[in-house]
N, C-alpha and C positions, 0 to 999 in steps of 0.2 A: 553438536551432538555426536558426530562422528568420532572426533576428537577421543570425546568420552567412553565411547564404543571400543576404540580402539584398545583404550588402559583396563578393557572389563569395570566400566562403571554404567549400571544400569541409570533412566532417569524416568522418572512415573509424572505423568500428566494426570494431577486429581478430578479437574474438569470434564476432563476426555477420559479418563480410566484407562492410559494407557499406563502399558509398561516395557520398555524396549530392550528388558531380557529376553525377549520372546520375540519370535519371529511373524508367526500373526499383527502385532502389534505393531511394527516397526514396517510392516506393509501397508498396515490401515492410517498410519504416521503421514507413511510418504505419498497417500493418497490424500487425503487431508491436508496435506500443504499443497500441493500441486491444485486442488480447488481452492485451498487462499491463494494462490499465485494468479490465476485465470479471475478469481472476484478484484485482487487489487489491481491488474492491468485492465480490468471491464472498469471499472470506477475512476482509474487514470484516465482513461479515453475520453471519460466522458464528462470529465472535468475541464479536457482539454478545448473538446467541442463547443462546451459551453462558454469557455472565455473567448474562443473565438465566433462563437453566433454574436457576442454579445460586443467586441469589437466590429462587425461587420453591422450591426446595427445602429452603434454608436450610442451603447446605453452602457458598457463598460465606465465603472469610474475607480481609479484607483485612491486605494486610503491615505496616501499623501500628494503632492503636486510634483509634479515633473521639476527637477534641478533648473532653475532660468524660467520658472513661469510662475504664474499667479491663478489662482482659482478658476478666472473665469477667461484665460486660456491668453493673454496677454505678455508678451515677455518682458 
């Protein structure tokens, strides 16, 4: 976006009704990303958490077998 800012190329958001000729817009832009930024590192976290409750419980199961083993944990 910046890139395109630079060469004077506006770029309009139809969803968002942005348009980043304007400076209002391009504040309300970089506010709106920095809340997707803080949602997808809250959601990473908590992805992460979850594979490990789920290792620490010992209910994790991966969708294929471990290289050298067999189903029911045999190598």
């Amino acid at each position: 976006m910046r890139k395109l800012q630079s060469l004077e190329i506006p770029i309009y958001f139809e969803k968002e009704n942005i348009n980043t000729g304007s400076m209002e817009s391009e504040l309300f832009l970089t506010i709106l990303s920095s809340i997707a930024e803080g949602e997808s590192a809250s959601i990473s976290e908590n992805a992460k958490w979850s594979v490990k409750r789920r290792f620490q419980n010992g209910t994790y199961k991966l969708g294929y077998t471990p290289y050298g083993y067999d189903w029911d944990g045999k190598i």
